[in-house]
C-alpha beads as a LAMMPS data file, in Angstrom:
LAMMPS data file: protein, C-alpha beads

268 atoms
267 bonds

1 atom types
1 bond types

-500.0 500.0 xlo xhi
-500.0 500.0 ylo yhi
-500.0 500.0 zlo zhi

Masses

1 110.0

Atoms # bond

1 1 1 0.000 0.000 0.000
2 1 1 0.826 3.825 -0.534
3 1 1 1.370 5.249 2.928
4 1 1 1.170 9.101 3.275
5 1 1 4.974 8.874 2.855
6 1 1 4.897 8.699 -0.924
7 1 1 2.917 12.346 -0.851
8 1 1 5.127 13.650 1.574
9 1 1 7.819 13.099 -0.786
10 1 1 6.115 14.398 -4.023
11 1 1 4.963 17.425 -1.949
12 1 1 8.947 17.890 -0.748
13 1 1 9.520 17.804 -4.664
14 1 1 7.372 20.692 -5.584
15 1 1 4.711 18.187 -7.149
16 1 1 0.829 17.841 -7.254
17 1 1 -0.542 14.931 -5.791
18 1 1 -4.097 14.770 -7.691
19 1 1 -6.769 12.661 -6.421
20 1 1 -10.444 11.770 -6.469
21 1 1 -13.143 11.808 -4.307
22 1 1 -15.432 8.365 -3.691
23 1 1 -18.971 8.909 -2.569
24 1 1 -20.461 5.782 -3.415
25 1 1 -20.299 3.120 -0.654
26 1 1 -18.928 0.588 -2.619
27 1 1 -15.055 -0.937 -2.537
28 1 1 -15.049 -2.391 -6.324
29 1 1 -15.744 0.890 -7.529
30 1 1 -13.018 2.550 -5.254
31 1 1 -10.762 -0.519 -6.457
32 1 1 -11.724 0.676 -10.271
33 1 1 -10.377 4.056 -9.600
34 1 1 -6.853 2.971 -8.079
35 1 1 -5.618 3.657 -12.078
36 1 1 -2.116 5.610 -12.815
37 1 1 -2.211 9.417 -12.031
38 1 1 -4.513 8.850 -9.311
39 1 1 -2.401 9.833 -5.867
40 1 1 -4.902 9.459 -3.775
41 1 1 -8.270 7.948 -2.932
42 1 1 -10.453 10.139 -0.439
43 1 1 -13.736 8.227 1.489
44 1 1 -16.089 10.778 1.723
45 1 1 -18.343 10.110 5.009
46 1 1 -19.578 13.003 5.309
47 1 1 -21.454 13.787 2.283
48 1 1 -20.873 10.734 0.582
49 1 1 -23.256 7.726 1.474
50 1 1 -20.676 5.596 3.280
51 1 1 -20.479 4.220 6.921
52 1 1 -17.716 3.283 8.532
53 1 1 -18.145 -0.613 8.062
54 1 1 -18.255 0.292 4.153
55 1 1 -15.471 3.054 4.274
56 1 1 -13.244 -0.113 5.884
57 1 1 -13.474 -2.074 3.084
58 1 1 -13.188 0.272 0.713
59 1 1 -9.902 1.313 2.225
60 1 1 -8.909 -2.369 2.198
61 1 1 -9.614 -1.842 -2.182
62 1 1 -7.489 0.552 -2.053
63 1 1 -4.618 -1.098 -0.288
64 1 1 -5.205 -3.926 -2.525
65 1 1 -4.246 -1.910 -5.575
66 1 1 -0.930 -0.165 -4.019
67 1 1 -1.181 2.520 -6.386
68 1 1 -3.404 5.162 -4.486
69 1 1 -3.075 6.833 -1.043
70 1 1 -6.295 6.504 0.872
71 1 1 -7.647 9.163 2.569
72 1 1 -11.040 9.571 4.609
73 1 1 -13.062 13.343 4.985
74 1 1 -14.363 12.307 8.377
75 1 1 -18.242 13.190 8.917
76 1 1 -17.122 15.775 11.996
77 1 1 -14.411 17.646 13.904
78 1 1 -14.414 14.888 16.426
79 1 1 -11.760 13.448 17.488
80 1 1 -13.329 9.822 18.574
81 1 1 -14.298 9.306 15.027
82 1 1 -11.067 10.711 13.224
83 1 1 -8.792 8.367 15.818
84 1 1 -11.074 5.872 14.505
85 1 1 -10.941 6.386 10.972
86 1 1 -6.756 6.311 11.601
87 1 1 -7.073 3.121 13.605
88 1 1 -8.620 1.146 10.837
89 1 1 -5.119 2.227 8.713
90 1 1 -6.285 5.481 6.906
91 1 1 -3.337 7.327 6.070
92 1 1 -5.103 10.882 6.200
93 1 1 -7.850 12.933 7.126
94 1 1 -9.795 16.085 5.543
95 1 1 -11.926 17.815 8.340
96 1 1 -14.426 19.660 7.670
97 1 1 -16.159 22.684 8.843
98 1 1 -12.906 24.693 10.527
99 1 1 -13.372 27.964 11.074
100 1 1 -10.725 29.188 13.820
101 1 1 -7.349 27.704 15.080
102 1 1 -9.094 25.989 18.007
103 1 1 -10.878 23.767 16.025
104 1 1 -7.846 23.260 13.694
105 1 1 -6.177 22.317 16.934
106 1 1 -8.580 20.132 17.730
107 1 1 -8.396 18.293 14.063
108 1 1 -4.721 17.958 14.438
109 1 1 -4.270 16.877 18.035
110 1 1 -7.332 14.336 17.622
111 1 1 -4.157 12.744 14.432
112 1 1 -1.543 12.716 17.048
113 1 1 -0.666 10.918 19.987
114 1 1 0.352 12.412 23.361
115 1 1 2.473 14.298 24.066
116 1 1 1.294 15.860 20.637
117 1 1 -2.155 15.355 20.628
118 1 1 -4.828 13.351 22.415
119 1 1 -5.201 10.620 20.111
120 1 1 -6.591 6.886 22.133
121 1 1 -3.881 4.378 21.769
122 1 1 -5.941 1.369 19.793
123 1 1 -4.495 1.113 16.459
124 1 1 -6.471 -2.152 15.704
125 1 1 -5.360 -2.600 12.075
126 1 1 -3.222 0.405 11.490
127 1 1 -0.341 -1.134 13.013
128 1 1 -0.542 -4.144 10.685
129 1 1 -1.216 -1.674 7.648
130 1 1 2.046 0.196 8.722
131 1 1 3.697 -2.424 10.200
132 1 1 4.476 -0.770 13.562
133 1 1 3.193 0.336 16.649
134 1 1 6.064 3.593 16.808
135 1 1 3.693 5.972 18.088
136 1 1 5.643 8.204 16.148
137 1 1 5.485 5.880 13.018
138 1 1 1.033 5.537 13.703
139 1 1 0.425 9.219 14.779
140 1 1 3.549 11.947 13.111
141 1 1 3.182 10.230 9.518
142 1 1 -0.164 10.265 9.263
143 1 1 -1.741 13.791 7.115
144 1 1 -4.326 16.276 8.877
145 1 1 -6.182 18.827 6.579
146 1 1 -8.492 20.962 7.557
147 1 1 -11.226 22.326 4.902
148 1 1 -12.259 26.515 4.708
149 1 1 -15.770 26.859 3.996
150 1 1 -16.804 30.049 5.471
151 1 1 -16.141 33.528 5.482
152 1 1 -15.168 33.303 9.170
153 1 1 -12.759 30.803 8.268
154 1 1 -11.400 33.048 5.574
155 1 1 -10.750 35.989 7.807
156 1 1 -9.205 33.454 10.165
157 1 1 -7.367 31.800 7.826
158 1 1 -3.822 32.896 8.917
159 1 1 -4.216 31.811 12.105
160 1 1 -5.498 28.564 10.903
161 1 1 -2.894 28.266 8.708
162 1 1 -0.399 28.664 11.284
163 1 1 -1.537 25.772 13.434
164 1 1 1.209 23.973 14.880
165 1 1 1.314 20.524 13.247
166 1 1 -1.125 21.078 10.422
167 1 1 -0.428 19.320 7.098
168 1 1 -2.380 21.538 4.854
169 1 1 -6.013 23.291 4.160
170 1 1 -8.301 21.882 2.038
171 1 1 -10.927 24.182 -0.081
172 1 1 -14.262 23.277 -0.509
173 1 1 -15.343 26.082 -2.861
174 1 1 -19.040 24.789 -2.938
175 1 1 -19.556 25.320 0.616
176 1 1 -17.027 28.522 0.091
177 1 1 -19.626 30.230 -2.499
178 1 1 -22.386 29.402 0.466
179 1 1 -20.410 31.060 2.692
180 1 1 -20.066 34.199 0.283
181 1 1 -23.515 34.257 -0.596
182 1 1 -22.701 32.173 -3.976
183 1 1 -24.050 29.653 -5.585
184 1 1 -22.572 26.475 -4.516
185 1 1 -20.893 25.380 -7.708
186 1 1 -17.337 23.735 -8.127
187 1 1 -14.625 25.729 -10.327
188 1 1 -16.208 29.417 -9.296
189 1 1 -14.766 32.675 -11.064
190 1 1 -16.519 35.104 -9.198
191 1 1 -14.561 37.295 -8.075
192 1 1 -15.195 37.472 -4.404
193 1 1 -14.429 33.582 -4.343
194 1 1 -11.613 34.058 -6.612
195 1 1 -9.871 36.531 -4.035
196 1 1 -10.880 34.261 -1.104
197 1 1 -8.888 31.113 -2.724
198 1 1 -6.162 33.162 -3.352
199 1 1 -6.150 34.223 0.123
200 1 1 -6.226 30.688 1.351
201 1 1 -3.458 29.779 -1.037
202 1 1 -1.091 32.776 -0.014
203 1 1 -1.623 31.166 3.924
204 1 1 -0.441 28.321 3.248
205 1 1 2.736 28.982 1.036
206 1 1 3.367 31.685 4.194
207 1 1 3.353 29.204 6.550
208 1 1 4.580 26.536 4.843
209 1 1 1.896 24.189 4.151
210 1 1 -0.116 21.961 1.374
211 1 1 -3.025 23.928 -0.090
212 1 1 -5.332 21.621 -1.552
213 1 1 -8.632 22.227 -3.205
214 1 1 -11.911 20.113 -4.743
215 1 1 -12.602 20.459 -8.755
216 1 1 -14.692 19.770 -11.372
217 1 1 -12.523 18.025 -13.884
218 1 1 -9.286 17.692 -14.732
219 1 1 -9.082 20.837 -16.445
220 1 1 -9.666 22.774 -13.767
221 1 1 -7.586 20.673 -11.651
222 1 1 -4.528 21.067 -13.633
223 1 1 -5.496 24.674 -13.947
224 1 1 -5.211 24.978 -9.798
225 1 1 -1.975 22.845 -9.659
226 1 1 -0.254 25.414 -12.272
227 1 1 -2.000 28.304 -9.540
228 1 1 0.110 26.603 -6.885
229 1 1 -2.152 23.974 -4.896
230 1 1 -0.304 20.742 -4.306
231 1 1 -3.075 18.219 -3.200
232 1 1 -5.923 18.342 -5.907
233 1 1 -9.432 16.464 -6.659
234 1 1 -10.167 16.555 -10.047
235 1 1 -13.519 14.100 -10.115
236 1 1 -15.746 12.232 -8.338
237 1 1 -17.856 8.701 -8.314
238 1 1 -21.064 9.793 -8.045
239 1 1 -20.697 12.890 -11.064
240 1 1 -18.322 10.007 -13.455
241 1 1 -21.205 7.466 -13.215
242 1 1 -23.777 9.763 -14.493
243 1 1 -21.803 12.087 -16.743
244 1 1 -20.594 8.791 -18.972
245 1 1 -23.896 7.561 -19.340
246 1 1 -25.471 10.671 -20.521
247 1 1 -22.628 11.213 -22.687
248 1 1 -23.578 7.576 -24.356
249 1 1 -27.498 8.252 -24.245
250 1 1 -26.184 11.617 -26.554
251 1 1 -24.709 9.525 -28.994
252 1 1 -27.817 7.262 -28.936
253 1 1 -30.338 10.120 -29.525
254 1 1 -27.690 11.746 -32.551
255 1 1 -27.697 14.856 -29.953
256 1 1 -24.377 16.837 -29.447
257 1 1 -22.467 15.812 -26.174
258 1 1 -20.866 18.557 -25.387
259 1 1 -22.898 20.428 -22.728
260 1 1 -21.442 21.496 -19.214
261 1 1 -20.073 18.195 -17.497
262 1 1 -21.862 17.005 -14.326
263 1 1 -19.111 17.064 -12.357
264 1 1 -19.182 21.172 -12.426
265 1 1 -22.320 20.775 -10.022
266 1 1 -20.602 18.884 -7.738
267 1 1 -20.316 19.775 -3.860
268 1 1 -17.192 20.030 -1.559

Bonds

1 1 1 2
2 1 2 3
3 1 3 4
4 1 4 5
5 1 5 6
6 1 6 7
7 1 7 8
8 1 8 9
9 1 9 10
10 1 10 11
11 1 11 12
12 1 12 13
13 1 13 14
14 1 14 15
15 1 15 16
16 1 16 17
17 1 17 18
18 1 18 19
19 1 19 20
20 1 20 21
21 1 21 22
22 1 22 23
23 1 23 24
24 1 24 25
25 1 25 26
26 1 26 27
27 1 27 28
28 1 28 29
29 1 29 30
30 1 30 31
31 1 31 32
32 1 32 33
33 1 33 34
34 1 34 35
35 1 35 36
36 1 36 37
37 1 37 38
38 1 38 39
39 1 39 40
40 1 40 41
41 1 41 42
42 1 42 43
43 1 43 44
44 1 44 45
45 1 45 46
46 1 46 47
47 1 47 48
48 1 48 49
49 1 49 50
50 1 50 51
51 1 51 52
52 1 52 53
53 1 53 54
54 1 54 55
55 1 55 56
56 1 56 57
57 1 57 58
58 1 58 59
59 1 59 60
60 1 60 61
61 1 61 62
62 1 62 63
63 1 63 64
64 1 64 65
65 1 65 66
66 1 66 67
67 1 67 68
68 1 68 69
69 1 69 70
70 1 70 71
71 1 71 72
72 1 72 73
73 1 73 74
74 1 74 75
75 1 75 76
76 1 76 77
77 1 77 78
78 1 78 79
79 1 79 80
80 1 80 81
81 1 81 82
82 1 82 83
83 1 83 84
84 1 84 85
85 1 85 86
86 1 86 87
87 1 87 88
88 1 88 89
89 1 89 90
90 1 90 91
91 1 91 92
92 1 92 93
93 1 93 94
94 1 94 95
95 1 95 96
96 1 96 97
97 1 97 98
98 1 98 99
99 1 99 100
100 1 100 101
101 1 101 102
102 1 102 103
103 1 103 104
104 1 104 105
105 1 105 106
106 1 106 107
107 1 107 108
108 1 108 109
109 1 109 110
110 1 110 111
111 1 111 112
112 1 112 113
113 1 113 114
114 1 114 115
115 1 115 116
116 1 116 117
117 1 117 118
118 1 118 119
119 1 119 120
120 1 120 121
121 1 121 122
122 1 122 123
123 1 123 124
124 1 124 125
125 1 125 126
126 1 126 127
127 1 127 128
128 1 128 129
129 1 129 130
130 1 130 131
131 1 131 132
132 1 132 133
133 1 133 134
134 1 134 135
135 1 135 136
136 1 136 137
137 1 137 138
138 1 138 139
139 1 139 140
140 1 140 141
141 1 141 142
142 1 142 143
143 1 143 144
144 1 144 145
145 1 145 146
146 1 146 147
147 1 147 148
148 1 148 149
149 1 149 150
150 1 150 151
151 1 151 152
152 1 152 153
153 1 153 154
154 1 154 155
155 1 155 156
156 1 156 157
157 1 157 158
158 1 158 159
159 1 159 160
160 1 160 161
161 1 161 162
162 1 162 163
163 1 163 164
164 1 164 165
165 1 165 166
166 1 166 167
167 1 167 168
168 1 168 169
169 1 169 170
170 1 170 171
171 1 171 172
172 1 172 173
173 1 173 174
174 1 174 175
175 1 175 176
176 1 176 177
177 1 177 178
178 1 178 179
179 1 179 180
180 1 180 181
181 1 181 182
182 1 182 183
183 1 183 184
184 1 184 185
185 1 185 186
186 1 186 187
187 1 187 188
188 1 188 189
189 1 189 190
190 1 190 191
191 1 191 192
192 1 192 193
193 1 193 194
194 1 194 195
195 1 195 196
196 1 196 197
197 1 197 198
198 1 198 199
199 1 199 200
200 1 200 201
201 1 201 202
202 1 202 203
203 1 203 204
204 1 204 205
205 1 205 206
206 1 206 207
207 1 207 208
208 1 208 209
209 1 209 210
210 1 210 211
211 1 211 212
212 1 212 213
213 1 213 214
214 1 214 215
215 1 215 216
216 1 216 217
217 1 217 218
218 1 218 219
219 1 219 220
220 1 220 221
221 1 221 222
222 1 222 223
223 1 223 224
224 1 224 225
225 1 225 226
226 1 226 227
227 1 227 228
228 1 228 229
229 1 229 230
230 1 230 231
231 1 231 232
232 1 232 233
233 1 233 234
234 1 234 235
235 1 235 236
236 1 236 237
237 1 237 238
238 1 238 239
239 1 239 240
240 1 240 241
241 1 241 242
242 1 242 243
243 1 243 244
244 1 244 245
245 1 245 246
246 1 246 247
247 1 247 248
248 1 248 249
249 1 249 250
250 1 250 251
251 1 251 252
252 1 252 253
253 1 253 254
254 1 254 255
255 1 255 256
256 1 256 257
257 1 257 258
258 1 258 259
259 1 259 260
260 1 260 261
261 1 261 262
262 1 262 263
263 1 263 264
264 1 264 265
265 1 265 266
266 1 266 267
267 1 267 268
């Protein structure tokens, strides 16, 4: 399996690590996404329709294929449920809903073990994913990200930013265009949300960590890599599965395909 080591390193390169986002509760189609280019594999429990029972064995897919780094965006900022997502051998979390450095705090202590964090010692099947029980190996290696969804989070975002032990932010620019009084759309070029990304991306080159942020498509995605962010989603499940077969049921009816791609009304 890919452990969060192998993004560490392409991050300590200057690279992208792009990913995708899996919504449907189901490990063979997380296993059919584990192709080449794909860095990582992120469990989505909190919009996404998996439990945890489901979100194990679709992290045991993933492992299976060794290509992709799986990742989990835990339901809440709690830390029972993000030590438990880690325990079953995730290799990283996106947390949602952060709006000050308290609660980024909380995310990244709820990663780490004491005297770092506050994280249960129970690593039921982490240590045999990583092959240790190094509290150091279990809790230091593992990736925290936080997501910025509001405008309070925005004007905070330094602060968050600057949380000790903090891997990177995450933007979720659905739930950012909420927050501004936007539409909640992926791939926004208003400016207001424009300007608030930027911000978000200027915090974490300032203080030294991996902006990451949800897309469309891979157009967009490659267009945010070239902007700077380092840890990018450029698809999901749940907008693939219908976007291909209304792209066939075109071709059926003789009508022209090309029409905005579902993914672009995706959520994050």
């Amino acid at each position: 399996m890919n452990t969060a080591r192998s993004l560490r390193d392409k991050w300590a390169r200057g690279e992208t690590a792009f990913g995708v986002w899996a919504a449907l509760p189901d490990a063979f189609a997380a296993e059919l996404m584990c192709v080449d280019g794909v860095d990582y594999i992120c469990v989505d429990q909190q919009h996404g329709l998996v439990d945890y029972g489901e979100m194990v064995e679709m992290l045991r897919a993933i492992e299976g294929r060794r290509t992709a780094v799986p990742f989990t965006r835990v339901p809440v900022n709690q830390a029972w449920i993000i030590g438990k997502a880690l325990d079953a051998g995730m290799q990283g979390v996106v947390v949602p809903m952060v709006n000050n450095r308290a609660e980024a705090a909380a995310a990244v202590t709820a990663c780490r073990y004491s005297p770092r964090g506050v994280r249960s010692f129970g690593p039921v099947r982490a240590s045999m994913v990583m092959n240790s029980r190094d509290v150091a190996v279990m809790g230091d290696s593992v990736l925290c990200f936080v997501m910025v969804e509001t405008r309070e989070a925005v004007e905070k975002i330094d602060e968050i930013a600057g949380t000790p032990g903090l891997d990177g932010i995450y933007v979720g620019p659905a739930d950012l265009a909420l927050g501004l009084g936007l539409q909640p759309d992926l791939d926004k070029e208003e400016p207001e949300h424009v300007a608030a990304v930027e911000r978000i991306l200027a915090a974490c080159k300032k203080h030294g960590i991996v902006p990451g942020i949800q897309c469309g498509n891979g157009k967009a995605a490659r267009k945010q890599a070239d902007r700077g962010f380092r840890f990018v989603t450029f698809t999901k499940d749940s907008s693939l599965l219908p976007a291909a077969v209304g792209r066939e049921v075109a071709a059926i009816l003789g009508k022209d395909p090309a029409v905005k791609q579902a993914s672009q009304k995706g959520y994050a």
